[in-house]
KOLFIMAR-312238 format. One record per residue: residue in three letters; x, y, z of N, C-alpha, C, CB in turn. Coordinates in pm, whole numbers. Glycine has a CB too. Example, Ala and Ser with C-alpha at 12.3 -4.5 7.8 and 13.67 -1.06 7.14 Angstrom:
<r><resn>ALA</resn><n_px>1319</n_px><n_py>-569</n_py><n_pz>780</n_pz><ca_px>1230</ca_px><ca_py>-450</ca_py><ca_pz>780</ca_pz><c_px>1320</c_px><c_py>-330</c_py><c_pz>780</c_pz><cb_px>1131</cb_px><cb_py>-447</cb_py><cb_pz>905</cb_pz></r>
<r><resn>SER</resn><n_px>1285</n_px><n_py>-225</n_py><n_pz>708</n_pz><ca_px>1367</ca_px><ca_py>-106</ca_py><ca_pz>714</ca_pz><c_px>1290</c_px><c_py>3</c_py><c_pz>787</c_pz><cb_px>1408</cb_px><cb_py>-60</cb_py><cb_pz>572</cb_pz></r>
//
This chain:
<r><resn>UNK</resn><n_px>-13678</n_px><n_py>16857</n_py><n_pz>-2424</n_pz><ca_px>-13593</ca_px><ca_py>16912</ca_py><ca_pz>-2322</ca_pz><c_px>-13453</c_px><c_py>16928</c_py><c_pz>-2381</c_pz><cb_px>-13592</cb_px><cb_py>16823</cb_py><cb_pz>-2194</cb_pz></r>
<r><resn>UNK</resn><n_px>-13385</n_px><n_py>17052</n_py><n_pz>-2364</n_pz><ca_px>-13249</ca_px><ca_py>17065</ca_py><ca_pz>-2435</ca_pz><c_px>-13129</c_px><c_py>17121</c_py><c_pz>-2273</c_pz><cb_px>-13273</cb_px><cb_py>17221</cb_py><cb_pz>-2596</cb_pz></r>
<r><resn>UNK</resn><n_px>-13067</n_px><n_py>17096</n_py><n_pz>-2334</n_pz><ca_px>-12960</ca_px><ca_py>17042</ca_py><ca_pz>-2179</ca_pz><c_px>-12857</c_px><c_py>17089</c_py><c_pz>-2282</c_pz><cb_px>-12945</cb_px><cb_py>16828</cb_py><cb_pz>-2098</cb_pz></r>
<r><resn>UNK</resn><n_px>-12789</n_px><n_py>17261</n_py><n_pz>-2191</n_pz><ca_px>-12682</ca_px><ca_py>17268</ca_py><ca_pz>-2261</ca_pz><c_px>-12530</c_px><c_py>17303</c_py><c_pz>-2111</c_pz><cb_px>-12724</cb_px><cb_py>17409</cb_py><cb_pz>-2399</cb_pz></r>
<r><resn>UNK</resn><n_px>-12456</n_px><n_py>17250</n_py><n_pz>-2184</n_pz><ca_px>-12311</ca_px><ca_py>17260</ca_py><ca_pz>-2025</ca_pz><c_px>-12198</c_px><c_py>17385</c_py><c_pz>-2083</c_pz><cb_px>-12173</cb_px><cb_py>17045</cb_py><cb_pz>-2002</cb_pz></r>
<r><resn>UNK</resn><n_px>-12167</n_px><n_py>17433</n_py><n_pz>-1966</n_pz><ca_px>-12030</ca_px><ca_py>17513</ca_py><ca_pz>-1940</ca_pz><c_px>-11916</c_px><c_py>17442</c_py><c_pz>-1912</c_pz><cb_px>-12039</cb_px><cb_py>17603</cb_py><cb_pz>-1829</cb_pz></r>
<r><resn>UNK</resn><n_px>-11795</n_px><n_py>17415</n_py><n_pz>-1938</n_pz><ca_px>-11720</ca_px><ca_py>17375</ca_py><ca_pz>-1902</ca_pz><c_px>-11594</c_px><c_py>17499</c_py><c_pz>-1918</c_pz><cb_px>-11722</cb_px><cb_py>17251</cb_py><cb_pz>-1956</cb_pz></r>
<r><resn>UNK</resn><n_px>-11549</n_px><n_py>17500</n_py><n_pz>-1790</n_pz><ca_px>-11400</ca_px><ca_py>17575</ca_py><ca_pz>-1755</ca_pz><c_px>-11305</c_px><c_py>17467</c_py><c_pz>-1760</c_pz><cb_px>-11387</cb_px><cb_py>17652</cb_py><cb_pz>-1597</cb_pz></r>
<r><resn>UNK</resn><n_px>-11173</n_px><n_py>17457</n_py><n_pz>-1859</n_pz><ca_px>-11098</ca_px><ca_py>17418</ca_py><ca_pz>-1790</ca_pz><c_px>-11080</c_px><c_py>17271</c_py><c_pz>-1740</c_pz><cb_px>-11113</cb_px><cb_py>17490</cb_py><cb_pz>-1719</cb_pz></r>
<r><resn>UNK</resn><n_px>-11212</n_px><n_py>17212</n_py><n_pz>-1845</n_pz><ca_px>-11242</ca_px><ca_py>17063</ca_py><ca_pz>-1858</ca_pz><c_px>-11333</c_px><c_py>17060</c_py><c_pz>-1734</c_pz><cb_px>-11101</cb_px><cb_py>16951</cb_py><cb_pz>-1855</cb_pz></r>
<r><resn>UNK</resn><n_px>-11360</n_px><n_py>17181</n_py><n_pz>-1635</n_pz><ca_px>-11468</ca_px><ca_py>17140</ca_py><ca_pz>-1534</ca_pz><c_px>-11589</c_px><c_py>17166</c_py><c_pz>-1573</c_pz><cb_px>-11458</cb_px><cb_py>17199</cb_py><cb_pz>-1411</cb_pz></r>
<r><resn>UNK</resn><n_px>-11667</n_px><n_py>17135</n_py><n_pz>-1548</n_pz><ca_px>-11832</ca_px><ca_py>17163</ca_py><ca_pz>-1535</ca_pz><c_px>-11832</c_px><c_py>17268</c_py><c_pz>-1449</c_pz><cb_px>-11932</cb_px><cb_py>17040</cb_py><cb_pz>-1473</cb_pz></r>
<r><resn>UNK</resn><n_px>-11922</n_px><n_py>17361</n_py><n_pz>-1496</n_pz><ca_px>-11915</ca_px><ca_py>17493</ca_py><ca_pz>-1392</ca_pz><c_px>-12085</c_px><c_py>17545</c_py><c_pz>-1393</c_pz><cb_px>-11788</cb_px><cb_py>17642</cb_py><cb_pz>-1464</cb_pz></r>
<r><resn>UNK</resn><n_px>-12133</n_px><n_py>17521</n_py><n_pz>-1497</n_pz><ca_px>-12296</ca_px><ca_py>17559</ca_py><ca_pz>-1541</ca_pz><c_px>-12337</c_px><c_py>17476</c_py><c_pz>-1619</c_pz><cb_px>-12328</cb_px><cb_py>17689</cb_py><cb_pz>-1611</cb_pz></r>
<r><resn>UNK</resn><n_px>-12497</n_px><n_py>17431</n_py><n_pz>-1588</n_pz><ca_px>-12575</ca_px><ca_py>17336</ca_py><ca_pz>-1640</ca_pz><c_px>-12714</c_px><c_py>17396</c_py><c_pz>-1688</c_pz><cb_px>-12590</cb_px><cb_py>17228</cb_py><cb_pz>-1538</cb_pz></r>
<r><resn>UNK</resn><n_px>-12752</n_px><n_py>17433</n_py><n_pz>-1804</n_pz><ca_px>-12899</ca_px><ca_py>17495</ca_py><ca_pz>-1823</ca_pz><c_px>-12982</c_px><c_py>17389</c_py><c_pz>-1882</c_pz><cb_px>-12904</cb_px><cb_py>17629</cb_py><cb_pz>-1923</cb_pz></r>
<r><resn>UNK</resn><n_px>-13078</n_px><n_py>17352</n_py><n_pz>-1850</n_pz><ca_px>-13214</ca_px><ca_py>17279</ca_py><ca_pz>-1876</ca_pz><c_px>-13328</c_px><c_py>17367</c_py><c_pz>-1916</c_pz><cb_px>-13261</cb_px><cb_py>17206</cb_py><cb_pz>-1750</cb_pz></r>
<r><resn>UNK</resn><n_px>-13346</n_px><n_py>17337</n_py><n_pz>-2007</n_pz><ca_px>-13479</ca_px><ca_py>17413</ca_py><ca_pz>-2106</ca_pz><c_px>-13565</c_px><c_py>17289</c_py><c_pz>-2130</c_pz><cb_px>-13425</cb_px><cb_py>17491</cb_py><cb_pz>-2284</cb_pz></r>
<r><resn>UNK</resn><n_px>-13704</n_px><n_py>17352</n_py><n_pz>-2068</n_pz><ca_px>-13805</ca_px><ca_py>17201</ca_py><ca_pz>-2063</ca_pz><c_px>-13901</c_px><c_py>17221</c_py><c_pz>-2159</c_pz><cb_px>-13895</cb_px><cb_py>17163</cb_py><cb_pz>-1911</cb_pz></r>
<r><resn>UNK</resn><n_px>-13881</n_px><n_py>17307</n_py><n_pz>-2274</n_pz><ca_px>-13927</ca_px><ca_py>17311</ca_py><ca_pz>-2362</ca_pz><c_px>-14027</c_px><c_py>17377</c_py><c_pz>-2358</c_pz><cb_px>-13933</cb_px><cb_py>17224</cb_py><cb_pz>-2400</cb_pz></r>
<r><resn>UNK</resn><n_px>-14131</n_px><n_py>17431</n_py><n_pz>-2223</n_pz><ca_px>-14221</ca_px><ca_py>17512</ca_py><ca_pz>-2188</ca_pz><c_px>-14233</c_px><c_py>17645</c_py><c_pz>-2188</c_pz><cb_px>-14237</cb_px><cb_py>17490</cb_py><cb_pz>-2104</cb_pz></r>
<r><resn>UNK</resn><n_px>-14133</n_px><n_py>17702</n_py><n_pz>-2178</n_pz><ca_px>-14091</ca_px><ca_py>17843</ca_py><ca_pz>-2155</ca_pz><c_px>-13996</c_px><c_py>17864</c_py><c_pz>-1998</c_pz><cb_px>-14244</cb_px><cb_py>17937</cb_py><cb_pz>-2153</cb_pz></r>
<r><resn>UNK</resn><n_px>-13972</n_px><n_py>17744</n_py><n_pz>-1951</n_pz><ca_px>-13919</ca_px><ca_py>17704</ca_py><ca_pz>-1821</ca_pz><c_px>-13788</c_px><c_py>17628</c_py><c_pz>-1814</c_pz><cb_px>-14017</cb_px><cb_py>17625</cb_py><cb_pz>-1758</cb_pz></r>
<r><resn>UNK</resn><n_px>-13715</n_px><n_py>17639</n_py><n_pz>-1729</n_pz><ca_px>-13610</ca_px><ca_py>17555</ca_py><ca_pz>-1711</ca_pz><c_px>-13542</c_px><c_py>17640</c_py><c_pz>-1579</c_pz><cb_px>-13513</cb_px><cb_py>17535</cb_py><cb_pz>-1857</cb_pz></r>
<r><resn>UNK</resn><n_px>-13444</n_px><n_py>17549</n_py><n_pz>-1632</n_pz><ca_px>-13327</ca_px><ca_py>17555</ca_py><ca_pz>-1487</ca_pz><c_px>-13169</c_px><c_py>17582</c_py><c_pz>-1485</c_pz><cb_px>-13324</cb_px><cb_py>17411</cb_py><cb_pz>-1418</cb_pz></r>
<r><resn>UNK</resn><n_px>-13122</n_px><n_py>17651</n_py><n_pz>-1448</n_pz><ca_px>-12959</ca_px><ca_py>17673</ca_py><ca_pz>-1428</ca_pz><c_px>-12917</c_px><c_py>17654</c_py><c_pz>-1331</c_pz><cb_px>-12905</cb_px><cb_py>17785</cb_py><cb_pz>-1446</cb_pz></r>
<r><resn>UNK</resn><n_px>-12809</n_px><n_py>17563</n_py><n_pz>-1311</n_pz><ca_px>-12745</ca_px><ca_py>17481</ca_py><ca_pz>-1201</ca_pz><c_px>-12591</c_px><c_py>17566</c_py><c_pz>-1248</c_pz><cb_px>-12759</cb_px><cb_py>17272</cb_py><cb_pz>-1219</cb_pz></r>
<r><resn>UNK</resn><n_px>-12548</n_px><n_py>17586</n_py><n_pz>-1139</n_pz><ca_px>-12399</ca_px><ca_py>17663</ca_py><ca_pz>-1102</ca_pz><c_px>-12311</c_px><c_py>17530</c_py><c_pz>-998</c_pz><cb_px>-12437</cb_px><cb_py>17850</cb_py><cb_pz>-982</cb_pz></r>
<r><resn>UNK</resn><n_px>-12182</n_px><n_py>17501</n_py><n_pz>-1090</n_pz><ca_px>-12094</ca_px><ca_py>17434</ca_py><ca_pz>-969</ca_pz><c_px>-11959</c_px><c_py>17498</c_py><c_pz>-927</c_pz><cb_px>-12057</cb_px><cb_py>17288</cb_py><cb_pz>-1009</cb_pz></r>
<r><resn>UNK</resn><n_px>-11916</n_px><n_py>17468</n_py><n_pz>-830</n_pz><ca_px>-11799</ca_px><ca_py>17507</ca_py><ca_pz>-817</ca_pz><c_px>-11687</c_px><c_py>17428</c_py><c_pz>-838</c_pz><cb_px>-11794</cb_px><cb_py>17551</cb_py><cb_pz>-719</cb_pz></r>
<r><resn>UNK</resn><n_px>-11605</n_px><n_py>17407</n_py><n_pz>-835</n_pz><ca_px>-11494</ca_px><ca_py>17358</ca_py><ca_pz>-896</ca_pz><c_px>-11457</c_px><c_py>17198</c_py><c_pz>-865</c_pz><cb_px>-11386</cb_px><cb_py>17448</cb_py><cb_pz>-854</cb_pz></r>
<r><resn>UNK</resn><n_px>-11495</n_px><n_py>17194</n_py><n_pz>-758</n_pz><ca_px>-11524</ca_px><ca_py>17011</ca_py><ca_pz>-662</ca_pz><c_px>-11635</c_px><c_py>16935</c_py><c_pz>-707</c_pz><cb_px>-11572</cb_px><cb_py>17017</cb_py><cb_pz>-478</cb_pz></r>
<r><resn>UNK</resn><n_px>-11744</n_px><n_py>17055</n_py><n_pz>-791</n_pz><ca_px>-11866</ca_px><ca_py>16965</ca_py><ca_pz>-859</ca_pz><c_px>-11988</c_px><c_py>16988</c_py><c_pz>-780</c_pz><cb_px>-11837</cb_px><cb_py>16796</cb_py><cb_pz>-860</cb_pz></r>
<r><resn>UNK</resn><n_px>-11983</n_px><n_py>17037</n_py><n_pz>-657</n_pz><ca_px>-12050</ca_px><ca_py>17069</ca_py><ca_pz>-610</ca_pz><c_px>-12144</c_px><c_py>17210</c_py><c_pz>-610</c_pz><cb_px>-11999</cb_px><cb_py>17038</cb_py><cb_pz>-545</cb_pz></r>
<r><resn>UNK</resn><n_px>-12330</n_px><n_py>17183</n_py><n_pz>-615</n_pz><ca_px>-12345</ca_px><ca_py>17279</ca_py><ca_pz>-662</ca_pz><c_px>-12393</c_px><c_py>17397</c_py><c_pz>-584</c_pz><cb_px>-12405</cb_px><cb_py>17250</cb_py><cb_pz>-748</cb_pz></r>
<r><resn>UNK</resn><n_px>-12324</n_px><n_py>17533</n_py><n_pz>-667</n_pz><ca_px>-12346</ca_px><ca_py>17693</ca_py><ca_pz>-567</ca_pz><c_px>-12433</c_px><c_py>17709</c_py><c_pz>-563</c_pz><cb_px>-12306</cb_px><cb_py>17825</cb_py><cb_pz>-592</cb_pz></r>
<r><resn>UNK</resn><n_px>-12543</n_px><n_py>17727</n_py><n_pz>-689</n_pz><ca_px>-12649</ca_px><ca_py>17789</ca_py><ca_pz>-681</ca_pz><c_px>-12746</c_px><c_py>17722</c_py><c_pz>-822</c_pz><cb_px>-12611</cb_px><cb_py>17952</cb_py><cb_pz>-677</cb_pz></r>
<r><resn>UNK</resn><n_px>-12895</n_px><n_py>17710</n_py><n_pz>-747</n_pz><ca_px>-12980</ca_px><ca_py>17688</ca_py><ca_pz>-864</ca_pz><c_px>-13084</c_px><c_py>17802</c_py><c_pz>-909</c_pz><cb_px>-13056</cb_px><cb_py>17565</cb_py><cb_pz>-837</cb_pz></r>
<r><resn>UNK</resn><n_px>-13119</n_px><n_py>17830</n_py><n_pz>-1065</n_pz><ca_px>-13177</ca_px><ca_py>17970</ca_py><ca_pz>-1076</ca_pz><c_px>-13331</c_px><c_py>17870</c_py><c_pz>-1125</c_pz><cb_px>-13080</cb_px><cb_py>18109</cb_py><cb_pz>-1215</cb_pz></r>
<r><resn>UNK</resn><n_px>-13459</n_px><n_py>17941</n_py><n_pz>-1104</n_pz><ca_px>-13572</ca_px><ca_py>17854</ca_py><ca_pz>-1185</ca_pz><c_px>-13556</c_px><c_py>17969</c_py><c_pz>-1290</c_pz><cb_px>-13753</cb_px><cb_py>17818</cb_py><cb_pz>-1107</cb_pz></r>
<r><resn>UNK</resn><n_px>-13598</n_px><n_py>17938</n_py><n_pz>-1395</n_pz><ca_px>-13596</ca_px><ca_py>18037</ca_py><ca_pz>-1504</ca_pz><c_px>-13709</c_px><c_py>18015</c_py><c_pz>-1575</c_pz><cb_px>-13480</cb_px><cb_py>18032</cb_py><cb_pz>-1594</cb_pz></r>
<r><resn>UNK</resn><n_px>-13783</n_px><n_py>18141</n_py><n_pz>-1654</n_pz><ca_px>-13896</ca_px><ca_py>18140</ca_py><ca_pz>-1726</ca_pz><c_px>-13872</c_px><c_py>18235</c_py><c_pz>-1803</c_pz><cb_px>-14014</cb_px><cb_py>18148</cb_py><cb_pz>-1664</cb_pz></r>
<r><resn>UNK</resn><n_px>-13977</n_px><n_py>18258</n_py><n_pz>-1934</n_pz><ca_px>-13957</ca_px><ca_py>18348</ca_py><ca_pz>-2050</ca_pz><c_px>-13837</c_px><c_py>18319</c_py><c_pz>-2141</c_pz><cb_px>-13944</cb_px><cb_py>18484</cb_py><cb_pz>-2001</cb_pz></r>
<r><resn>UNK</resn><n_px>-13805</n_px><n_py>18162</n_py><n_pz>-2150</n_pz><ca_px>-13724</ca_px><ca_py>18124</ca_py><ca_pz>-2253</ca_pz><c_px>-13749</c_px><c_py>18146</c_py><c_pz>-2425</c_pz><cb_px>-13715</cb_px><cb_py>17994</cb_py><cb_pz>-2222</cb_pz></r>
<r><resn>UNK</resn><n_px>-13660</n_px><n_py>18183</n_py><n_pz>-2475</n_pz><ca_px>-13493</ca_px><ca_py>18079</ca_py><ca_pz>-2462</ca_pz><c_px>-13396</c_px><c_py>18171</c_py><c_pz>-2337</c_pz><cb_px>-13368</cb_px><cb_py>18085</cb_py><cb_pz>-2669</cb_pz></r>
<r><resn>UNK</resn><n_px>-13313</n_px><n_py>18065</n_py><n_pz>-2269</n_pz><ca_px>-13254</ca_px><ca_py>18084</ca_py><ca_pz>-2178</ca_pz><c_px>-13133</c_px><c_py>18222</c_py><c_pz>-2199</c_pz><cb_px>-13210</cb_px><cb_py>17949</cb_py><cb_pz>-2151</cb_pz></r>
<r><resn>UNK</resn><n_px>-13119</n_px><n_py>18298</n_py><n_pz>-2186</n_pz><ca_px>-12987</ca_px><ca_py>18381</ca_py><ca_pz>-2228</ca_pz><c_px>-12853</c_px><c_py>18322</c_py><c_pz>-2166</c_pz><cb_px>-13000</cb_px><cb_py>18539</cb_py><cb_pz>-2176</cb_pz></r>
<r><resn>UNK</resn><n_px>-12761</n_px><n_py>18301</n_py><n_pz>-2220</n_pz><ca_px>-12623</ca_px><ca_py>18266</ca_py><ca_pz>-2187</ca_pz><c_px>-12598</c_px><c_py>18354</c_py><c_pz>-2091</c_pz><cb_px>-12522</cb_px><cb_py>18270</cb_py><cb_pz>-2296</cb_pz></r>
<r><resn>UNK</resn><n_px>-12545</n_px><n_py>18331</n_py><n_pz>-1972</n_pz><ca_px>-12467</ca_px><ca_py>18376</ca_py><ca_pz>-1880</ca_pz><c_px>-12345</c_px><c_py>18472</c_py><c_pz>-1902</c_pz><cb_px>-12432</cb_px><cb_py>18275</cb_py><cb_pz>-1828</cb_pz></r>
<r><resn>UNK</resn><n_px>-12341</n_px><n_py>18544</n_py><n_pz>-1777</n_pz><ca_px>-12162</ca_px><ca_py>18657</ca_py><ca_pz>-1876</ca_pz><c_px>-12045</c_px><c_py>18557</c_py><c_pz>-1831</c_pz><cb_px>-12096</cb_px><cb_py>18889</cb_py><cb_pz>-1775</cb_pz></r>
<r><resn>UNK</resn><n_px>-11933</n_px><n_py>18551</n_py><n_pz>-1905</n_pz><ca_px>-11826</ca_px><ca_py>18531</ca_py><ca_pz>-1873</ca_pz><c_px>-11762</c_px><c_py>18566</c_py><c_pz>-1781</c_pz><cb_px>-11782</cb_px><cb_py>18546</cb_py><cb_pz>-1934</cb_pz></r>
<r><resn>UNK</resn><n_px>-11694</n_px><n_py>18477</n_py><n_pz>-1683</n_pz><ca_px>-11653</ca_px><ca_py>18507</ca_py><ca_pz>-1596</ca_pz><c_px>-11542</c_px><c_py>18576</c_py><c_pz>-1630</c_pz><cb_px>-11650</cb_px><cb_py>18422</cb_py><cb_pz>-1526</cb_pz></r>
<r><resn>UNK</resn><n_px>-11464</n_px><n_py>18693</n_py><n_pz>-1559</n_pz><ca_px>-11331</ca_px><ca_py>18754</ca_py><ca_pz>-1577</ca_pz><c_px>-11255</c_px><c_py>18702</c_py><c_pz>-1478</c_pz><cb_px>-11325</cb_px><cb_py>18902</cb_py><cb_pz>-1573</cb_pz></r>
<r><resn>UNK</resn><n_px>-11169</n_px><n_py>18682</n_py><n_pz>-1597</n_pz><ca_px>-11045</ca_px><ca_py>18640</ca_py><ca_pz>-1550</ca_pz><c_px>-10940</c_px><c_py>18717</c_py><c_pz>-1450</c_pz><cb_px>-10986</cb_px><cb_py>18619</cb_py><cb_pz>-1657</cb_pz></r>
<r><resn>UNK</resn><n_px>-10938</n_px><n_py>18775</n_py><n_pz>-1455</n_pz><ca_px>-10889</ca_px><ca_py>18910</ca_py><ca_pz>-1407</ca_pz><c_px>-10899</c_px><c_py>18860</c_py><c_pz>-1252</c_pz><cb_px>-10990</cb_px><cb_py>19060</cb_py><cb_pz>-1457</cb_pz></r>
<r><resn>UNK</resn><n_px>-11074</n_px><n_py>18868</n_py><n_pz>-1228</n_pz><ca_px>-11118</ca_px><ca_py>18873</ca_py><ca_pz>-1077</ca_pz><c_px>-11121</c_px><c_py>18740</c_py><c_pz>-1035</c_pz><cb_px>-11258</cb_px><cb_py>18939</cb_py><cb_pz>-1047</cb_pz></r>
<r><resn>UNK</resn><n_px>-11073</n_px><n_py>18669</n_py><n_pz>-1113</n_pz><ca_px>-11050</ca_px><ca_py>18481</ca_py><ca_pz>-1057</ca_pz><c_px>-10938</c_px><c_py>18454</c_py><c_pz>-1006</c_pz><cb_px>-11051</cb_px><cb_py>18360</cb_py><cb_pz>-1173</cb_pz></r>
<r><resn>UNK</resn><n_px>-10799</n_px><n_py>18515</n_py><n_pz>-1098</n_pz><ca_px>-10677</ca_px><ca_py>18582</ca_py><ca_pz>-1037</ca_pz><c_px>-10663</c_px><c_py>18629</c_py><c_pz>-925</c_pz><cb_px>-10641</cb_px><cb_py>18670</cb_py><cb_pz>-1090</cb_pz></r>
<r><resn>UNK</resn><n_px>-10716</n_px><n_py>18702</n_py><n_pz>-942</n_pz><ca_px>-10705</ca_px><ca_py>18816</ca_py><ca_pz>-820</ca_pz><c_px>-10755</c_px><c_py>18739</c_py><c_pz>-669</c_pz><cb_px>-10825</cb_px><cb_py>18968</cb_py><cb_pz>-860</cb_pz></r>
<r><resn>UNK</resn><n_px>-10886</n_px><n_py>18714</n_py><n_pz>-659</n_pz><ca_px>-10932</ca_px><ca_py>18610</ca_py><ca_pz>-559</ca_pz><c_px>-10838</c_px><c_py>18509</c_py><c_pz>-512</c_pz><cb_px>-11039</cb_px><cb_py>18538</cb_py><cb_pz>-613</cb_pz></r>
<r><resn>UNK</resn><n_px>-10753</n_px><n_py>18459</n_py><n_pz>-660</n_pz><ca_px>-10652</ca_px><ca_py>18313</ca_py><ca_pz>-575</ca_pz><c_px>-10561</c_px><c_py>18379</c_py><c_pz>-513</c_pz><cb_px>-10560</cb_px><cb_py>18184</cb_py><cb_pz>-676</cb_pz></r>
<r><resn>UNK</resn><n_px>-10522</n_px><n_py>18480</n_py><n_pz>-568</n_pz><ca_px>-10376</ca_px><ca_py>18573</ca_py><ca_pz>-512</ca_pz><c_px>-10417</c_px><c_py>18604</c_py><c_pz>-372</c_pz><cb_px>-10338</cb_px><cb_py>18742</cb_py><cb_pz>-604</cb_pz></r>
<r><resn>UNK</resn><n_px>-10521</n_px><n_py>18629</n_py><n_pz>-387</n_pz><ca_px>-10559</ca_px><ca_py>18656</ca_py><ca_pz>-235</ca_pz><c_px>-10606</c_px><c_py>18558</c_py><c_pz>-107</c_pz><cb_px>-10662</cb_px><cb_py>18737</cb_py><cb_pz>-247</cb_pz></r>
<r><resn>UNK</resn><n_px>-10637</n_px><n_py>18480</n_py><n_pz>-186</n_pz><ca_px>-10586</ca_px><ca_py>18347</ca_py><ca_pz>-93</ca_pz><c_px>-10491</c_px><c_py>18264</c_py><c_pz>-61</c_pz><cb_px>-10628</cb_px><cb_py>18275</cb_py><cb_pz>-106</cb_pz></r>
<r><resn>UNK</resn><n_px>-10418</n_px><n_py>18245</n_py><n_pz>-130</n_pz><ca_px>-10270</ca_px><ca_py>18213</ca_py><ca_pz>-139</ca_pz><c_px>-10232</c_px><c_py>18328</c_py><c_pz>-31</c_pz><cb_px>-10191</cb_px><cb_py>18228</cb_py><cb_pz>-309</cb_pz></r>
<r><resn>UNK</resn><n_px>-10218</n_px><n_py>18457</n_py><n_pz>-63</n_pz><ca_px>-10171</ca_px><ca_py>18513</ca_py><ca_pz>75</ca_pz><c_px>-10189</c_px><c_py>18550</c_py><c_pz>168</c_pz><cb_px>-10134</cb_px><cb_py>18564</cb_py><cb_pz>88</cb_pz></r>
<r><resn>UNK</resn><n_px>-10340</n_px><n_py>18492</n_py><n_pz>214</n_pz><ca_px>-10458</ca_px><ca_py>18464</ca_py><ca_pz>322</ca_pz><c_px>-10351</c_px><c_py>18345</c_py><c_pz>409</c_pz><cb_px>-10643</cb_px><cb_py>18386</cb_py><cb_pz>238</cb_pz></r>
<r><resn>UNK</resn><n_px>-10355</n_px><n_py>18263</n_py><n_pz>290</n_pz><ca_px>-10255</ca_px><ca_py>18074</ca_py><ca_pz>370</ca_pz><c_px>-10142</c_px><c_py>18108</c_py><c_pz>388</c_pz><cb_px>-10223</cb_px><cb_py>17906</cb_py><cb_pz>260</cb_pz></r>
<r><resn>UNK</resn><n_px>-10045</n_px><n_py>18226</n_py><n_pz>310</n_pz><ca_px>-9898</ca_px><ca_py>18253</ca_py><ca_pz>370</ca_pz><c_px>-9892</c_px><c_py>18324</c_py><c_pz>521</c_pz><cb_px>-9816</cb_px><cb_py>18359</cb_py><cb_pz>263</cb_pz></r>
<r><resn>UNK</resn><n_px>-10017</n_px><n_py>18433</n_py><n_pz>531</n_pz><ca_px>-9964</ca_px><ca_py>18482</ca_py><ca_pz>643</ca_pz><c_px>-10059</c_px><c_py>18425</c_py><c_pz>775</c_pz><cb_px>-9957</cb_px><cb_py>18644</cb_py><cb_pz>626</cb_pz></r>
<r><resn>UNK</resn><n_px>-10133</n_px><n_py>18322</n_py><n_pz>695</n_pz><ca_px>-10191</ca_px><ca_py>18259</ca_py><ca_pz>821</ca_pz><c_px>-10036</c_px><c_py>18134</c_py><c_pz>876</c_pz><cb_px>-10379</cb_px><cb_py>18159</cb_py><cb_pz>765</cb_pz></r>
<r><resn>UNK</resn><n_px>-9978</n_px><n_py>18078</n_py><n_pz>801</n_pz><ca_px>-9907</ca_px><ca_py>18035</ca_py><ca_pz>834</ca_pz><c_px>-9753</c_px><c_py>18079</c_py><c_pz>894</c_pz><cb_px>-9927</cb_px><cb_py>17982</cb_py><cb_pz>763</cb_pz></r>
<r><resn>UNK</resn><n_px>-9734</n_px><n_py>18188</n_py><n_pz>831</n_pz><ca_px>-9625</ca_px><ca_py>18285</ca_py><ca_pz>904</ca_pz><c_px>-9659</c_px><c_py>18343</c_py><c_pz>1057</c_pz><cb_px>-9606</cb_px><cb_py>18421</cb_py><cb_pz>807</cb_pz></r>
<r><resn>UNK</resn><n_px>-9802</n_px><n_py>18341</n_py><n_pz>1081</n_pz><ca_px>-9818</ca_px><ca_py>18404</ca_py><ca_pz>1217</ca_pz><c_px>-9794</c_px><c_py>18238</c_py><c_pz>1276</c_pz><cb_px>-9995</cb_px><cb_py>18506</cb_py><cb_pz>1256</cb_pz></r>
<r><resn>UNK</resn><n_px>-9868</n_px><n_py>18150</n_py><n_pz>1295</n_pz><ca_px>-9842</ca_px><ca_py>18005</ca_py><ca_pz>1330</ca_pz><c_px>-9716</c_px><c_py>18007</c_py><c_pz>1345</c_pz><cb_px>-9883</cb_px><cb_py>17898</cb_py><cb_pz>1235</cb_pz></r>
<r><resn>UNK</resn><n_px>-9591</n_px><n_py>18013</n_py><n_pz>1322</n_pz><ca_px>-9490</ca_px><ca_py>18024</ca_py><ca_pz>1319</ca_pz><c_px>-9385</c_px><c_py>18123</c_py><c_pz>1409</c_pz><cb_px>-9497</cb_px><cb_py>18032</cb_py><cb_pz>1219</cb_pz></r>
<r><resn>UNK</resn><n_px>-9487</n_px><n_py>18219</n_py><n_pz>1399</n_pz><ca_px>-9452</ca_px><ca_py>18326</ca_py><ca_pz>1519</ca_pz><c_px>-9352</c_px><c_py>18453</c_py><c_pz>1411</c_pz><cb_px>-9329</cb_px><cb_py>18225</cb_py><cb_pz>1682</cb_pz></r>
<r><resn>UNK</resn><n_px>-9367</n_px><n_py>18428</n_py><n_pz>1309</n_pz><ca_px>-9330</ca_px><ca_py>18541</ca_py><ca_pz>1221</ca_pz><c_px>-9472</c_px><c_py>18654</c_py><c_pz>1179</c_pz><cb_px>-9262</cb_px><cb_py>18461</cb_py><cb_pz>1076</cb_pz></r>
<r><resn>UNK</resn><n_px>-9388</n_px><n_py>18731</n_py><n_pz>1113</n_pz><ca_px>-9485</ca_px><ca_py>18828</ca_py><ca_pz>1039</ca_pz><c_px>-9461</c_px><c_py>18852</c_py><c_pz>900</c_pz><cb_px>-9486</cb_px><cb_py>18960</cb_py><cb_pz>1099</cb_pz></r>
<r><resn>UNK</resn><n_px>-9583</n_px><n_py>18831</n_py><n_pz>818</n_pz><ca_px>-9585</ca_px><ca_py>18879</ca_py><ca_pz>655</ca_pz><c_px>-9537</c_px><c_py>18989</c_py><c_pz>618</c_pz><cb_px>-9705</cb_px><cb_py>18893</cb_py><cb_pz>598</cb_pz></r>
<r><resn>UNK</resn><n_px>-9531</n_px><n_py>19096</n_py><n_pz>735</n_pz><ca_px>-9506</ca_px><ca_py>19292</ca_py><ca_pz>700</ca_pz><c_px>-9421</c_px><c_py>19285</c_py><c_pz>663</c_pz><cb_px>-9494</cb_px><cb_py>19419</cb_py><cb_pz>799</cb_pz></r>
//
């Protein structure tokens, strides 16, 4: 059995298990460790996953960050416009 890890950023983010059969497993976490998604996989060796872009990881926080500004500006009785 070969057990190989992703790490982002010192986190764990992907876990692949190859059971030596032609079978295994990919475990996805998100950033708390907790996991998103599990794949069963067959017809190994496993292919590496794509890289995540950076770009659209950016972009997502930016957009939450100003999801929490103007949720909190309306709370307030202001407006973001």
């Amino acid at each position: 059995m070969t057990t190989s890890s992703t790490f982002q950023n010192g986190i764990l983010v992907a876990q692949t298990v190859d059971n030596g059969d032609g079978t295994g497993t990919r475990t996805v976490f998100d950033a708390d460790g907790n996991v998103t998604s599990v794949e069963q996989l067959t017809g190994l060796p496993i292919p590496e996953p794509p890289e995540p872009d950076p770009v659209e990881a950016l972009q997502a926080q930016v957009q939450a960050q100003q999801e929490t500004i103007d949720a909190l500006l309306a709370a307030l009785g202001g407006d973001s416009e």
